[in-house]
N, C-alpha and C positions, 0 to 999 in steps of 0.2 A: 775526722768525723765529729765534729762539736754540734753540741746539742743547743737549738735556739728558740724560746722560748715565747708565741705570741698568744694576745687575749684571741684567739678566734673560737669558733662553733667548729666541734668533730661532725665532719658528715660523714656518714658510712654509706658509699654509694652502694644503691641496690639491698640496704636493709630491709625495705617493703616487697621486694619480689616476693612473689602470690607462694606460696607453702600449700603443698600437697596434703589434702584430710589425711590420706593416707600414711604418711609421716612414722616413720616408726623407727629410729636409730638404733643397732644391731647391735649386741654384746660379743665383742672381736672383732669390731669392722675394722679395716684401717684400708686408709686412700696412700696411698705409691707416687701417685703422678708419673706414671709409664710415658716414653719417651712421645707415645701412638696417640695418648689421651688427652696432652694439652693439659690444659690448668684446671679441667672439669669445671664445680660452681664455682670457682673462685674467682674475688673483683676487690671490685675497690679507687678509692682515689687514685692509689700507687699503681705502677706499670705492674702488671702479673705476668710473666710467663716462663714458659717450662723451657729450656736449653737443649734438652733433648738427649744431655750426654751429663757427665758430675753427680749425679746420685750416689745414694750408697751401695747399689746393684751394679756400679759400674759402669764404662763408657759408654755402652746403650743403653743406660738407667736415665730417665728426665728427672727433672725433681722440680715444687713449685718455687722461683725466683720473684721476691719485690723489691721492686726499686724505686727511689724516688735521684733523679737526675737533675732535679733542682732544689732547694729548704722548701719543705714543705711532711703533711702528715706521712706517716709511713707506716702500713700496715696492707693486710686485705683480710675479706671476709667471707662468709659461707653461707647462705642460706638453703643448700641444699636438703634434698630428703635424708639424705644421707645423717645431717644432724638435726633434725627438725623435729621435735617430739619430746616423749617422754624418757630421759635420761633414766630418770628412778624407777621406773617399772621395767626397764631394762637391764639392772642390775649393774647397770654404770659407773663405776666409783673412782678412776682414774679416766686421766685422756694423758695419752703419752704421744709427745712428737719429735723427731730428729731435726737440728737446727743447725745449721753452719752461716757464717759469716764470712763471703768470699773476697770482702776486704781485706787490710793490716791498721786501717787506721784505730782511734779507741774504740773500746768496747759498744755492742749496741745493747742496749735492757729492752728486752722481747717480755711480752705482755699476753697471756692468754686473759682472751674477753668471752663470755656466753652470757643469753639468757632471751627474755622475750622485748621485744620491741615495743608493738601496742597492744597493752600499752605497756609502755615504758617498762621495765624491772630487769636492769642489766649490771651483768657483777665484772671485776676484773679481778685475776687471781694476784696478788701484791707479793711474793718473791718473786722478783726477776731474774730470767734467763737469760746467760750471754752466752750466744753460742762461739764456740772457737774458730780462729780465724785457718782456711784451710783443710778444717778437715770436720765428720760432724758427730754431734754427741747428743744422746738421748735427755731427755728433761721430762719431769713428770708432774702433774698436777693432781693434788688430793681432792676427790668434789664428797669427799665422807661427812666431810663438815665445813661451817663458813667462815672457820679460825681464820684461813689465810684469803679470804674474800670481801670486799667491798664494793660497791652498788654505785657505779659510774654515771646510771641513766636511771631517771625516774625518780618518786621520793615514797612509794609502798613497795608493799611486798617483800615476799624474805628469799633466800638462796633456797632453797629448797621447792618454794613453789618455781622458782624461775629456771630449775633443775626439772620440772615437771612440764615447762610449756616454754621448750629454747625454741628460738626460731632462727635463730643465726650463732654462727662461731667465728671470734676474730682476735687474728694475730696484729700486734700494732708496737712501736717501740713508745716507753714512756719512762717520765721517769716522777715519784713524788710531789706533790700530793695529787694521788688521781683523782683526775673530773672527768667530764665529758671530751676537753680541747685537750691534748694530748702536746708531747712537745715536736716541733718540726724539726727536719732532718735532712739531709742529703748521704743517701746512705742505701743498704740493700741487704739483704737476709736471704737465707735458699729454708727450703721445708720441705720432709718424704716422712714417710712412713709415721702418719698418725692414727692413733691406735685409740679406740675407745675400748673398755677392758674394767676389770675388777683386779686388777691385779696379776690374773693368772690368762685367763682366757686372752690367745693369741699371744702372748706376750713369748714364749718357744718357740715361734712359728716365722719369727725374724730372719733368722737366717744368720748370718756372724752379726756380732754386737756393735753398737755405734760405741764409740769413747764415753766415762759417766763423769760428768764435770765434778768440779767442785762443790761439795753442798755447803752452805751456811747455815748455820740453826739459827732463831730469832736473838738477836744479842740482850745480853743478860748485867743489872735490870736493862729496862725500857718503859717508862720513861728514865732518864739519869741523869743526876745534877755531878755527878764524878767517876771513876774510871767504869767500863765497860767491857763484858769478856766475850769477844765471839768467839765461838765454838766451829770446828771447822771439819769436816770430814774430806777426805783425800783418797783417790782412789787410784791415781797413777803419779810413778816417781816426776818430781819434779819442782818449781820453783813455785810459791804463789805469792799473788801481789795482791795487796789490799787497800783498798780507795775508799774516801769517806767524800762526798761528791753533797751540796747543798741543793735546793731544791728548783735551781737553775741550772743546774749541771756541772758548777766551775768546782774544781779539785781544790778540798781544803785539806787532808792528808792523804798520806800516801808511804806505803810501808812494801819491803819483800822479805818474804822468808824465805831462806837459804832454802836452794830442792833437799828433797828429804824423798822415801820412798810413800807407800800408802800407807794410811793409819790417821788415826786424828792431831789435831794441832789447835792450841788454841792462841789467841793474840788478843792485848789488854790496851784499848783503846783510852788515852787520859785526857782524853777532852778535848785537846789542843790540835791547833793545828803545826804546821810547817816550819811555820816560823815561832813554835813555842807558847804562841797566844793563844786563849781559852776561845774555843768557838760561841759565837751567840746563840742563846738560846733559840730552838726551832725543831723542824722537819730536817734529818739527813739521809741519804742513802749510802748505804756500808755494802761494799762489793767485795766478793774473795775470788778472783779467777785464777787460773792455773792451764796450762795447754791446750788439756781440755775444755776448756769454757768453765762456767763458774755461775754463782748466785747472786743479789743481790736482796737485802733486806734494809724496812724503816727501821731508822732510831730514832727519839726523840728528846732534842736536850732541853733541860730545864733549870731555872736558877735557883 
């Protein structure tokens, strides 16, 4: 699953579909994708549909499936009532979703997108999720503040008003530095159980727990002219492998830490890549995955 990179325009098909006045997103909704219901709002460029069996509920659990069967964008998205509205008067402050990758090939970086269309003011949340391959794991998005959010569409407006008037929600894989064109793929992701929440609300109401990937904290500094410390949280025994990935996607290092159990771990990144050479200065993505799936974070080198 190699990542390929072309100058195109991201269409979001179905961004403009008409939004109900009535719009109001629930504190504890979460969408299932039951085997009964089909993909509900969800579309997009990429193929959507539910399987009808592989969820986390089990062989008669559906879950929503995107595929793209040729290189091209890969993602879909939502304009439903369901998220159409005001996040913050609803006490919104997380959106939690379960993500599996029913591939083996590399890693895909899954991308939560929100905010308002027209006009334009739309953010994407910049740690990446890779979901695990086989089986799925919960990943969770902070909307408390726009630390880890940048503004994909449009050139006004802040995270917060566009947290005040979302008119679509979309999942997409990318990888650094985001824009609009997004990188194309040949490739597929599955999705259940998304959960708008504060934290608490609904969040016991799951049922048994998905797997909780690998987290990365932001690496330390950033920007860095020399070594660099990520920090790494681990929550199930096992091996984790660490990729530092340029902003085409080609692998400039690559590291494993012996499995170990849960607890933290950290790894001192020297600049260099592979073959010993100092990387050029720029934009990289720094990946920690583990069985579970895993995180990705920007680094940025500098001379």
């Amino acid at each position: 699953m190699r990542s390929i990179r072309f100058p195109t325009l991201f269409v979001l098909a179905g961004l403009l579909a008409a939004v109900s006045a009535a719009a109001a997103p629930t504190l504890g909704f979460r969408e299932e994708f039951p085997a009964v219901d089909g993909v509900s709002s969800w579309a997009g460029g990429a193929i959507v549909s539910n399987p009808g069996t592989g969820g986390f509920g089990g062989i008669t659990d559906g879950y929503l499936l995107v595929t793209r069967d040729v290189v091209a964008q890969l993602g879909s998205n939502s304009s439903g009532a369901e998220y159409s509205g005001n996040w913050s008067a609803a006490g919104i402050t997380q959106l939690r979703v379960w993500l599996t990758d029913p591939g083996t090939d590399d890693p895909l970086e899954i991308h939560l997108c929100m905010g308002k269309v027209a006009p334009a003011n739309f953010w994407l949340y910049t740690p990446g999720w890779h979901p695990p391959s086989g089986q799925w794991a919960e990943f969770v998005a902070d909307l408390s503040s726009s630390a880890n959010w940048t503004r994909i569409i449009g050139v006004s407006g802040t995270f917060a008003e566009a947290l005040q008037t979302t008119e679509t929600l979309l999942l997409r894989h990318d990888l650094a530095p985001f824009v609009q064109a997004p990188d194309l793929l040949l490739g597929d992701f599955g999705v259940d159980h998304i959960l708008l929440t504060n934290g608490t609300a609904g969040v016991d109401d799951l049922g048994p727990r998905a797997a909780q990937p690998i987290e990365l904290a932001p690496p330390f500094p950033n920007p860095s002219r020399g070594p660099v410390t990520l920090s790494i949280a681990q929550y199930q025994a096992g091996a984790v492998r660490i990729e530092v990935v340029d902003v085409g996607g080609r692998r400039v290092r690559a590291a494993e830490l012996a499995s170990a159990g849960a607890g933290p771990r950290l790894w001192l990144w020297d600049g260099r890549d592979d073959r010993g050479a100092r990387v050029a200065p720029g934009v990289y993505r720094v990946r920690a995955i583990g069985p579970s799936g895993g995180t990705s974070r920007t680094l940025v080198r500098i001379d």
